[in-house]
N, C-alpha and C positions, 0 to 999 in steps of 0.2 A: 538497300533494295526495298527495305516494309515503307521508306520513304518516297524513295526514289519513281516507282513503278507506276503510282498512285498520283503523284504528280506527272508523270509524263503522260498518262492517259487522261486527265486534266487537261493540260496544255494541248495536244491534239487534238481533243474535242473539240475546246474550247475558239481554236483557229479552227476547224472544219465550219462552225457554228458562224463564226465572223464570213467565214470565206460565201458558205450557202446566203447568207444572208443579207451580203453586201453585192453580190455577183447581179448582174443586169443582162447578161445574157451580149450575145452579136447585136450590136448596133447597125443597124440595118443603111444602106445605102440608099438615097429617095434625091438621086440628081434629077431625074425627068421631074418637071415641075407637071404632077398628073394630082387628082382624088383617090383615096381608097372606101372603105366602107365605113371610113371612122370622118373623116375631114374632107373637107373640097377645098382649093385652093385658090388666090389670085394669084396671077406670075410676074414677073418681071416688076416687082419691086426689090429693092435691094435693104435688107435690115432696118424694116420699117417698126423702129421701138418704141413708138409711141402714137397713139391713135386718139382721134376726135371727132365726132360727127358734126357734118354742115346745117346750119338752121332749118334744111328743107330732109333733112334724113336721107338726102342722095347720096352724098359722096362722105369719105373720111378723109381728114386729112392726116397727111406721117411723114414723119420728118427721116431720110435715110440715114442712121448713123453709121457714123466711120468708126467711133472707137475712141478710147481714153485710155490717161496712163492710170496705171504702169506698164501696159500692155502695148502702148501707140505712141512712140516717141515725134515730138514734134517736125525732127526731120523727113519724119515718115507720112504726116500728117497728110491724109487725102482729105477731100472734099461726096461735100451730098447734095443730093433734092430735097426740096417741100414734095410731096407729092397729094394729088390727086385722086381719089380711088372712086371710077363712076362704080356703084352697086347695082345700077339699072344693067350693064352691062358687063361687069365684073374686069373694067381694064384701070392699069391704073399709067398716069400722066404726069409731067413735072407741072405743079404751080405757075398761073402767068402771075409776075411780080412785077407792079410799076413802083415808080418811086417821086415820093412828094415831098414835103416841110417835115422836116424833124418838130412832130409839138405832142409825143408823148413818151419820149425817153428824152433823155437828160440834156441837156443844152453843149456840153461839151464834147459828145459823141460822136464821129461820122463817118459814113458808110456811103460809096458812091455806087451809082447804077451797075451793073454786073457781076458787084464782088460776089465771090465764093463763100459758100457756107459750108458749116460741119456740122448740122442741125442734132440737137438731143430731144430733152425733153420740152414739151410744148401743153399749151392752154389755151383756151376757146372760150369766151365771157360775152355777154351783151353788158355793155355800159350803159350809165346812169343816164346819157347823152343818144341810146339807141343805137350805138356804134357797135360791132361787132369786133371786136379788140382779141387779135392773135397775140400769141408769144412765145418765142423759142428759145431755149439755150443754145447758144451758139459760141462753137471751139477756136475758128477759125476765121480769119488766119490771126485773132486774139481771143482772149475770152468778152461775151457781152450776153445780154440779153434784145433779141430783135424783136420791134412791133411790127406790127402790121395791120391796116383795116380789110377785113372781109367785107368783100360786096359784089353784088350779083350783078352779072353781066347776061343779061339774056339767061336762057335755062341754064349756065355756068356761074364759077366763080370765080373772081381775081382778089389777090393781096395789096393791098398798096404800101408800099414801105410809110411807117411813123413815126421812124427814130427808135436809136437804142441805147443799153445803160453799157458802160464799162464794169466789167467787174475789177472790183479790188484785188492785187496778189495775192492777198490770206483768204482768200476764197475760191472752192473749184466747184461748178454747179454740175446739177444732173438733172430736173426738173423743177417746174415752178407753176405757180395756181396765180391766178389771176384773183382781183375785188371787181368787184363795179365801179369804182374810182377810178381803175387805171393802174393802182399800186398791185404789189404781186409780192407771194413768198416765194422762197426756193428753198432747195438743200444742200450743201456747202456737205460734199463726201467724205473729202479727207485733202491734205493738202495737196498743192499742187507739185508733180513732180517726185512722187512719190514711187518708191522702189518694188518691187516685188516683193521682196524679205520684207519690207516693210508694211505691205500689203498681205502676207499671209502669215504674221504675227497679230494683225488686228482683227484677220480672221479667226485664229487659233485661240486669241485668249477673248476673243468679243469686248474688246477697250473702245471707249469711248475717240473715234476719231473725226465728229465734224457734228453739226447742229441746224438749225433754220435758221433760214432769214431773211429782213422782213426790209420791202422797199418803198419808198415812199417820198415825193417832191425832195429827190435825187442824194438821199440817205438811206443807208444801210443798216439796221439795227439788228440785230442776231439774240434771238428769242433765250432765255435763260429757262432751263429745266426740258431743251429740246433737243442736249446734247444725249449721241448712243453713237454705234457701231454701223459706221455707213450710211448715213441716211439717204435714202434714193429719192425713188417718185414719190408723191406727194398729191394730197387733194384739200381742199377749201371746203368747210359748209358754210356759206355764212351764216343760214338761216339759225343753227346752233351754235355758230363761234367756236367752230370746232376744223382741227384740220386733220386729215387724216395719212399718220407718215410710215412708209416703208423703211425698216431698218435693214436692211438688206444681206447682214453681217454675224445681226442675232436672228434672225432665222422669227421674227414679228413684225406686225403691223398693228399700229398703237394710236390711240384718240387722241389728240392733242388737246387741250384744252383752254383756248387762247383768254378766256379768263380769270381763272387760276394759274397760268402758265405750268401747267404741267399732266402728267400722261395720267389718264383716267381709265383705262383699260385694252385691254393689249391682246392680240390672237398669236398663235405659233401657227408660224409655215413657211416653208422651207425658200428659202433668197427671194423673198417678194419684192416686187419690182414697184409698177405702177396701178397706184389706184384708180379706181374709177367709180363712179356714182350712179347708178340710175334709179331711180324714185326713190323708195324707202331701201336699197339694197346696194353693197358694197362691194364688188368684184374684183380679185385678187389672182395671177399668180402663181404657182409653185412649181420648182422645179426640185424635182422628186428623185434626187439621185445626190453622191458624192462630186467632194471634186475631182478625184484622180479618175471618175469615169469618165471624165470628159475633156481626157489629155489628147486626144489625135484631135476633138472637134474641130481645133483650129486651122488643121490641113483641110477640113471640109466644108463647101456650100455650106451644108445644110446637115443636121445632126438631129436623128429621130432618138432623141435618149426622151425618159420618163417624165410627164408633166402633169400638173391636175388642175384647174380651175376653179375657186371656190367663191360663192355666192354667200355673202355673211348680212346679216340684218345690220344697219347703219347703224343702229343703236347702240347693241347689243354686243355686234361682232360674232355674235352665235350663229352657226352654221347653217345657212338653207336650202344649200344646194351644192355636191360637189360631185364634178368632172373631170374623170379619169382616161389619160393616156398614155401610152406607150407602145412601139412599134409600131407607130405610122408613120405620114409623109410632111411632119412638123414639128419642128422640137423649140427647145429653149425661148421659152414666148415669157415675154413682158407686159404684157397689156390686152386684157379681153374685155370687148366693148361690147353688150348686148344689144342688136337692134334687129324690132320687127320679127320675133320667133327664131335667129339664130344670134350666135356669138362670135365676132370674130375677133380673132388672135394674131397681136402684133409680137415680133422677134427682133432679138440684137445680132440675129446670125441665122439670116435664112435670107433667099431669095424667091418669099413669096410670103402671102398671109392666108392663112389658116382660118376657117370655119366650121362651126357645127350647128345642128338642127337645135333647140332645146323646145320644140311644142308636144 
């Protein structure tokens, strides 16, 4: 018992302490696609994960994703939009897509007028040529990467289809940055086909499951010293030769450094997604909770669990701004694009996008 007593009030504590500390509280229900005091919303998009603004700062474009394994079996496999989002009027539209000469993906690729996509992650470049050069990962109904030229149609936009790359089987993409040439990186996840166990063993011990890499006049070259734990979204500088990649898995985001080939410094935050760039400052991010908090999410729209937004100096990665949420009418966001004195926020699991003031 001099033993015994001493430890059990140990152990009690000890789980009270996990329990207060780990609890998130009612996850709140936000099906009316409405604003609160925290966020205003767009509606009727569907798991728009990825965001981009158009040359004229009207519209973004996002790609609707469906979903990946181990979670989306391809017999399951649905289809998405490109979409549209006017900001002068806050509605968002599917993409008009024509389709021309396959002459900036790969010679052996082809994709005819109609097909279906399962859009991921995407890139927005002005080329060496003044071209306005799109790019998506696309699931469906194989793996590739699609082009497209942006160009203005009257006060709109349309894509032109430009050809696409196949991807290789030992590679499963999530996002990709485009060059001024026309070449592009991506992040190669984990393999393809991969299991659940599988999937939250590589969470558990944070192992090295995929890497970057790099395409180019219709070769594949996979970056050495860009291997971690999930790599997700991804950004390009060129202007420093630097890229900037989300481990998604270790819980950082890490400078790449395509000179040295390897990481130069690194931020902690919790499952970052997609970077983003704007002037001297790097945008990031975080979803601020466990996993086992977010075991019903999947029976729901939309899931207001905890999120925070952080603004990091490109340089430096040092913090300069951060934005905190929970319990409101947006959760699980991927990608916050600052434009014009707000921020808005892209999600893999919501049927709307998210904004806030920051002036």
């Amino acid at each position: 018992w001099f033993f015994a007593v001493p430890l059990l009030i140990s152990l009690w504590s000890l789980g009270l302490w996990l329990l207060l500390w780990s609890y998130i509280g009612k996850v709140e229900a936000i099906e009316n696609c409405v604003p609160d005091d925290k966020l205003q919303v767009i509606c009727d998009i569907q798991n728009a994960e990825d965001l981009v603004a158009t040359p004229d700062q009207r519209f973004l474009i996002a790609p609707e994703f469906v979903g990946i394994a181990p979670y989306l079996d391809d017999e399951d496999h649905q289809t998405g939009r490109i979409m549209m989002i006017d900001l002068s009027i806050s509605e968002a539209q599917p993409a008009q897509i024509d389709y021309d000469e396959n002459v900036w993906g790969a010679s052996d690729c082809l994709r005819q007028a109609g097909s279906l996509f399962s859009p991921h992650g995407i890139d927005l470049k002005k080329r060496n040529d003044n071209a306005w050069q799109f790019a998506v990962i696309n699931h469906f109904p194989s793996e590739s990467v699609e082009m497209f030229e942006l160009k203005r149609n009257d006060l709109d936009w349309i894509m032109v289809w430009r050809g696409c790359i196949d991807v290789p089987d030992k590679f499963y993409f999530n996002d990709l940055s485009l060059k001024k040439d026309g070449s592009f990186y991506a992040s190669h996840m984990y393999k393809r086909g991969i299991t659940e166990n599988e999937w939250l063993m590589i969470a558990l011990l944070k192992s090295n499951s995929g890497n970057i890499v790099f395409w180019k006049d219709s070769n594949f070259t996979e970056l050495l010293g860009s291997e971690g734990s999930s790599p997700n979204g991804l950004v390009l500088d060129e202007d420093s030769n630097n890229i900037y990649i989300s481990y998604n898995l270790e819980d950082k985001i890490s400078i790449f450094d395509l000179t040295t080939n390897s990481r130069i410094n690194s931020y902690y935050v919790e499952s970052p997604d997609n970077p983003y760039i704007k002037d001297n400052s790097l945008w990031i991010t975080s979803l601020d909770f466990q996993p086992n908090d977010a075991q019903d999410c999947i029976y729901k729209v939309n899931c207001s669990l905890p999120f925070s937004i952080h603004e990091l100096d490109k340089g430096t990665l040092e913090v300069k701004n951060k934005y905190i949420f929970s319990k409101t009418v947006f959760g699980l966001p991927t990608v916050a694009v600052p434009h014009n004195e707000k921020v808005f926020i892209g999600s893999f699991h919501a049927d709307r996008l998210g904004s806030f003031s920051i002036n």
